[in-house]
Backbone as CSV, one residue per row, in Angstrom:
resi,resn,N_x,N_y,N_z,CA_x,CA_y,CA_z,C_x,C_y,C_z
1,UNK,-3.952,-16.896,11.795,-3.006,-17.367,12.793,-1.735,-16.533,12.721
2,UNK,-1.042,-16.470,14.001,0.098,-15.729,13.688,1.555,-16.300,13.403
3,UNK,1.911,-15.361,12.029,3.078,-15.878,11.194,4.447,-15.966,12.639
4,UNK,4.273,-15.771,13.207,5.685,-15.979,13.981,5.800,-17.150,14.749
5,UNK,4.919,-17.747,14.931,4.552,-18.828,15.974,5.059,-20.213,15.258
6,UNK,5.361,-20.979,16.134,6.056,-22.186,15.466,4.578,-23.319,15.357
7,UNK,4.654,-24.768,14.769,3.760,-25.622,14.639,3.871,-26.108,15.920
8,UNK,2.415,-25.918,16.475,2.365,-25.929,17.788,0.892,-26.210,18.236
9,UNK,0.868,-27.791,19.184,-0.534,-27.725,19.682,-0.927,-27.073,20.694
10,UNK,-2.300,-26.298,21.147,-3.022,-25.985,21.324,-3.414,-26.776,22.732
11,UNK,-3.737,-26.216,24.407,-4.780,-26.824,24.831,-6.391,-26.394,25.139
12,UNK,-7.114,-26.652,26.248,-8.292,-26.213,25.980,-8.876,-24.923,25.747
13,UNK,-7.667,-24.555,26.510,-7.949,-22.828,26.733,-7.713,-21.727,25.311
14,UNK,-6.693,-22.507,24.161,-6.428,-22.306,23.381,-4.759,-21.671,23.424
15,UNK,-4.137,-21.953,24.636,-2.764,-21.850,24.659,-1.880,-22.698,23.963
16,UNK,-1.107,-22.324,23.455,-0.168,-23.107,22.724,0.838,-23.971,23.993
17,UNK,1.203,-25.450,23.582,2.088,-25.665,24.248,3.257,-26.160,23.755
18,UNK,3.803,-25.794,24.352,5.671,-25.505,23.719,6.453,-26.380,24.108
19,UNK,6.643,-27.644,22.566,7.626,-28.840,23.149,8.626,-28.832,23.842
20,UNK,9.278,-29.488,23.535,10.519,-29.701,24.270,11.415,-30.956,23.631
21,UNK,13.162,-30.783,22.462,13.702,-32.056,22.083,14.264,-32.422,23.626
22,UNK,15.042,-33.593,23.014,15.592,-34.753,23.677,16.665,-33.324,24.916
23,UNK,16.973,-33.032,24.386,18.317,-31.775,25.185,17.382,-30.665,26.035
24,UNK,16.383,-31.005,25.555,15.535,-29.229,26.641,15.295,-28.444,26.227
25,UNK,15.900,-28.301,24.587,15.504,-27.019,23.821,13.897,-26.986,23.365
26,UNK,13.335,-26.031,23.748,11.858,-25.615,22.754,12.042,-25.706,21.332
27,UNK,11.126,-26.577,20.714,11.118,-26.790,19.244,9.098,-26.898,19.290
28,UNK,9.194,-26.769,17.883,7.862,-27.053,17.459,7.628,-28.453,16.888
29,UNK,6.326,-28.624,16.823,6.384,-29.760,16.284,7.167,-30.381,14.947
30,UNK,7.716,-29.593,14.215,8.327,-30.126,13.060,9.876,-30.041,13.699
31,UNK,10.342,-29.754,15.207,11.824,-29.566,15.432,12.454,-28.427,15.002
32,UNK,11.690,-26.934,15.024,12.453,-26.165,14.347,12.359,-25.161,16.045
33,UNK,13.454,-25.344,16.020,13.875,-23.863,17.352,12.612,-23.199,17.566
34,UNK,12.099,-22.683,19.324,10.950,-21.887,19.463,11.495,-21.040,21.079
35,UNK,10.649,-20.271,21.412,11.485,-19.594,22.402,10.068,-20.143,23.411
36,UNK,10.279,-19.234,24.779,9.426,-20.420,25.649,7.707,-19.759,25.292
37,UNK,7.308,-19.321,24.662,6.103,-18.677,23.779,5.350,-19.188,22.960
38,UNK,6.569,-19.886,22.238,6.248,-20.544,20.807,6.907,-19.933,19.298
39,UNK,7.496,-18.753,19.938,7.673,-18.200,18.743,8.849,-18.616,18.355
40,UNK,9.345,-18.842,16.808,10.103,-19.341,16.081,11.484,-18.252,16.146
41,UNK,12.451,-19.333,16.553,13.524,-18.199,16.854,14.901,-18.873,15.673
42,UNK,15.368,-17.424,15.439,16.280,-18.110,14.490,17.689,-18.651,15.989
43,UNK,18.530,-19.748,15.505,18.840,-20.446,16.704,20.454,-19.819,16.822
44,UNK,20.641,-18.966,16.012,22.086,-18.546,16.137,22.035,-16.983,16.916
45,UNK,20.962,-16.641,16.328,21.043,-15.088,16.888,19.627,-14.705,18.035
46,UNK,18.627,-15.721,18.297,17.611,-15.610,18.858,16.728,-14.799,18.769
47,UNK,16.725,-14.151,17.050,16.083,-13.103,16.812,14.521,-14.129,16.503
48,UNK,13.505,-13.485,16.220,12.078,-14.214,15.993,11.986,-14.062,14.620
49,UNK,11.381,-14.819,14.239,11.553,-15.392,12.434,10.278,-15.516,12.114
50,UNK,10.140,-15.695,10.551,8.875,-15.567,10.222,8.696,-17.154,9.981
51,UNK,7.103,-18.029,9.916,7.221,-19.592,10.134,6.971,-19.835,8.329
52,UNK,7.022,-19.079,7.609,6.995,-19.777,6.086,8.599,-19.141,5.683
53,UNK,9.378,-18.041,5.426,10.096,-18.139,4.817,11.339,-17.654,6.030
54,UNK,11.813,-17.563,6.858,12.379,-17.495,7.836,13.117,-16.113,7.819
55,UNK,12.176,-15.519,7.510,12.577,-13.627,7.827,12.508,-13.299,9.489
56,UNK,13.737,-12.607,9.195,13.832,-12.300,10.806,12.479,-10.745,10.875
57,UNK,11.903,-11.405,11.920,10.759,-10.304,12.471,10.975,-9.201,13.082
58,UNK,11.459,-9.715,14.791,12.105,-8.988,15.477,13.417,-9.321,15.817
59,UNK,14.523,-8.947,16.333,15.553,-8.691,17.067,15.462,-9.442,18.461
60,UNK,16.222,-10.113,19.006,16.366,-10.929,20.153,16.417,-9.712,20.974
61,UNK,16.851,-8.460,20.575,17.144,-7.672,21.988,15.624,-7.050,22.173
62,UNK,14.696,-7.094,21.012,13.750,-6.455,21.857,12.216,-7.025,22.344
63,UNK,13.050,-8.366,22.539,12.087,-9.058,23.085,12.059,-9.492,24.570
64,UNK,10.981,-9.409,25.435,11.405,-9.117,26.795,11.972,-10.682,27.015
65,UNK,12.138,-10.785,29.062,12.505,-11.894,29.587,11.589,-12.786,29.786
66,UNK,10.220,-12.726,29.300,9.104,-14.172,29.092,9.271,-14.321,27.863
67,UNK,9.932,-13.473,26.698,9.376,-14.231,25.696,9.280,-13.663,24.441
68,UNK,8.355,-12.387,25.368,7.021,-12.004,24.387,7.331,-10.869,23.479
69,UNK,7.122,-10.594,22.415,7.639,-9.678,21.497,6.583,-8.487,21.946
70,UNK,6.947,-6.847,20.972,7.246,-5.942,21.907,5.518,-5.340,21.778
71,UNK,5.150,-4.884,22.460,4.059,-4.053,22.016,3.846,-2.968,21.112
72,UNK,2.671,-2.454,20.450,1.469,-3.514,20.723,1.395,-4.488,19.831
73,UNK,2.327,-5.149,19.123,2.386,-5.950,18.820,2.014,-8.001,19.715
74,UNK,2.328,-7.806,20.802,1.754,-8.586,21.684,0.524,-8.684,22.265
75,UNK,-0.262,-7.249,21.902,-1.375,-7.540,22.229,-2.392,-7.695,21.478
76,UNK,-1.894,-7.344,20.000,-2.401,-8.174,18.771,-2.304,-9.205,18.048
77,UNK,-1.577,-9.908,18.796,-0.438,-10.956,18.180,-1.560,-12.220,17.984
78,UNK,-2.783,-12.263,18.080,-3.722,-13.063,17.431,-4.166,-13.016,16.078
79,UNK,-4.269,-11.248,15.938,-4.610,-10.716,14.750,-3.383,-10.291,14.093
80,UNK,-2.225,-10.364,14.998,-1.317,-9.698,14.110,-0.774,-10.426,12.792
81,UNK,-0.728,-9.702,11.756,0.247,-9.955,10.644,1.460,-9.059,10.538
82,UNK,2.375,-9.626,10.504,3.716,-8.203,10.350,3.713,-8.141,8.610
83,UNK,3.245,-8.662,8.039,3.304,-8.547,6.670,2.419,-7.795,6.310
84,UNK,1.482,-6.780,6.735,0.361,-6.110,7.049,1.844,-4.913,6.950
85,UNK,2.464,-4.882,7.645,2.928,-4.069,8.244,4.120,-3.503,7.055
86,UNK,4.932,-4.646,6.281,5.782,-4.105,5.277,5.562,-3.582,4.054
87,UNK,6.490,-3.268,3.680,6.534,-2.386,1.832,6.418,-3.447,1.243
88,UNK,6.039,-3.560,-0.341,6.099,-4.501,-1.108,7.336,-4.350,-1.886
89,UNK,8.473,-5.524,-1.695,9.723,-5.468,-2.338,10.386,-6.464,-3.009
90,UNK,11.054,-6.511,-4.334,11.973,-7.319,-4.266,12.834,-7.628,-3.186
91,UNK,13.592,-8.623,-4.022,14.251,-9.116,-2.366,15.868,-9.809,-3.296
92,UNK,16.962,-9.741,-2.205,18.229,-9.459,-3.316,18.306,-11.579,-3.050
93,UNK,19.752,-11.412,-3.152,19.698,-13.149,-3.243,19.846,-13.771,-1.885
94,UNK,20.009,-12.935,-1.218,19.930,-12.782,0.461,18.521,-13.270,1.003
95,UNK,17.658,-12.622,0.403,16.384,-12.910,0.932,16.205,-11.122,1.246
96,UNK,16.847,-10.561,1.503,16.877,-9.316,2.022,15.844,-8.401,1.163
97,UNK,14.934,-7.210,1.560,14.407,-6.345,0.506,15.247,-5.492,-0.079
98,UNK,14.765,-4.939,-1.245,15.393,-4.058,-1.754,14.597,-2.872,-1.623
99,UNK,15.606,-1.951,-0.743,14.498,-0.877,-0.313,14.851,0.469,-1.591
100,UNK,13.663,1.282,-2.134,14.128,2.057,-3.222,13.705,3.638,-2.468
101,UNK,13.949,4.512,-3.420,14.169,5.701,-3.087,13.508,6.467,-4.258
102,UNK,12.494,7.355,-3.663,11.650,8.655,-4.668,12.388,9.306,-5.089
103,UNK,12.262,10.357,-5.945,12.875,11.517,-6.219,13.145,12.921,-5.450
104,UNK,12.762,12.275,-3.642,13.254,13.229,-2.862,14.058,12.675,-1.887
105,UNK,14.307,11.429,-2.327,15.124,10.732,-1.474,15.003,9.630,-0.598
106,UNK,13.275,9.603,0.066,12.508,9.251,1.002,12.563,7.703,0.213
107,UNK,12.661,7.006,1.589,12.892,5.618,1.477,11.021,5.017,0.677
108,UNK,11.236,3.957,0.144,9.336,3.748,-0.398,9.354,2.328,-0.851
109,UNK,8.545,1.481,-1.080,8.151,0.150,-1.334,8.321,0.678,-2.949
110,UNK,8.136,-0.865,-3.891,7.824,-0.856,-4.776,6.366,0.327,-5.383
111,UNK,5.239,0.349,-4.468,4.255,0.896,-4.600,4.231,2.455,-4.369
112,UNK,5.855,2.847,-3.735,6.011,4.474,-3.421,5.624,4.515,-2.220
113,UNK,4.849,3.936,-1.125,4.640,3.962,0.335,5.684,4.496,0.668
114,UNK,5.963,5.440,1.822,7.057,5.774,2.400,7.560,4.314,3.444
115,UNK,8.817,3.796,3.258,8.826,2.997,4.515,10.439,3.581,5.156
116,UNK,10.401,3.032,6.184,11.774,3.088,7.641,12.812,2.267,6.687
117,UNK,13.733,2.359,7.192,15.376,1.954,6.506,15.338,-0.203,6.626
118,UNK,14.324,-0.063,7.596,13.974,-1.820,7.978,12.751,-2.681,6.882
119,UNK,12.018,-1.336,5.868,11.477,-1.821,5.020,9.801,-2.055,6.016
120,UNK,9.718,-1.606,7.094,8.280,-1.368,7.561,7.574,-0.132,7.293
121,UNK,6.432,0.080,6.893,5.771,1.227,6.249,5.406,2.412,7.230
122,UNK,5.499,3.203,7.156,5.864,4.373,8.274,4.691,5.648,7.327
123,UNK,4.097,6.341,8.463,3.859,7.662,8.379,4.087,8.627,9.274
124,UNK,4.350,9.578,8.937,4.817,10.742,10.368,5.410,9.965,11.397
125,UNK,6.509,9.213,10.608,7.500,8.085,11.609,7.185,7.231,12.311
126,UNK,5.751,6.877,12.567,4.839,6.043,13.394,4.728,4.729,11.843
127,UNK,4.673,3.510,12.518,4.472,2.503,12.013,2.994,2.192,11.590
128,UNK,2.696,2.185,10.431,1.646,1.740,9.907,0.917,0.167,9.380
129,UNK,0.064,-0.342,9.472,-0.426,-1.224,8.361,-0.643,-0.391,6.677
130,UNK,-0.704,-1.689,5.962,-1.111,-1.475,4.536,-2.021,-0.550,3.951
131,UNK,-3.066,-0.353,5.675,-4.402,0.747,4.936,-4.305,1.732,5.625
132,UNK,-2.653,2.392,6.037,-2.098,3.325,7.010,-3.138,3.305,8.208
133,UNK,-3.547,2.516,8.889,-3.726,2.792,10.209,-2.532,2.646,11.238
134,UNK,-2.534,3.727,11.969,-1.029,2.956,13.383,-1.190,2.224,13.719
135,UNK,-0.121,1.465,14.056,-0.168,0.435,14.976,1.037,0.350,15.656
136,UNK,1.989,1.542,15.607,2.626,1.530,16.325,3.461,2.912,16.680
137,UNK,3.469,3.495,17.471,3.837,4.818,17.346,4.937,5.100,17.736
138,UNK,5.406,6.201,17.019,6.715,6.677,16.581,7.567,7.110,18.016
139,UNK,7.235,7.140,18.975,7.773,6.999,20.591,8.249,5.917,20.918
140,UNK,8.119,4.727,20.447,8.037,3.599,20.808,9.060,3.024,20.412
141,UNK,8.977,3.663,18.722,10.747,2.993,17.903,11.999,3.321,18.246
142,UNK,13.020,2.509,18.373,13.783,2.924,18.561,14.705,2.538,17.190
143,UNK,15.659,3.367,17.284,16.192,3.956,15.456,17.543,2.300,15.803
């Protein structure tokens, strides 16, 4: 299931449907902020959050006007894991990673993976999963 999505039933078709509290705001079933998608939004900055430890995913700005977070991430977003997608890191008291540095400088996970300054695992600047396949290419990012 995908980590961004808030607790959320399901109808036949297998669409999620997206409550609604007492005021109009989208919440999930446990009342935690959702955008009109389902996805779990942090409620101050409307960035999309992760639904176990509330890591911000994406950025409110680069998510379009339905909703939907960016490609192709949206069109995997059944299969997607973004945790697929990061370095393996400590993390400071923030929650934040601690991103480290090789002996040439190049940003890297605990494991030496090269990753981006955001702590997502990168090759030839294109976004990778864990078993370097793309999944997102380096045209696409913006710095």
């Amino acid at each position: 299931e995908n980590d961004i999505l808030g607790d959320l039933e399901r109808d036949e078709k297998g669409n999620v449907i997206v409550l609604q509290n007492s005021e109009g705001d989208n919440v999930d079933i446990e009342n935690r902020p959702t955008n009109q998608r389902g996805y779990l939004i942090d409620p101050k900055s409307g960035d999309i959050i992760e639904n176990k430890n509330g890591q911000k995913m994406f950025d409110a700005d680069d998510i379009d006007e339905r909703g939907e977070i960016p490609a192709p991430f949206c069109v995997e977003k059944h299969n997607f894991n973004p945790h697929d997608l990061q370095g393996n890191f400590d993390h400071d008291e923030n929650g934040k990673p601690i991103i480290l540095k090789n002996s040439r400088g190049d940003l890297v996970d605990k494991k030496g993976r090269r990753v981006n300054k955001k702590g997502w695992l990168v090759y030839n600047a294109n976004l990778v999963d864990r078993h370097g396949r793309k999944k997102f290419d380096r045209r696409q990012l913006v710095d």
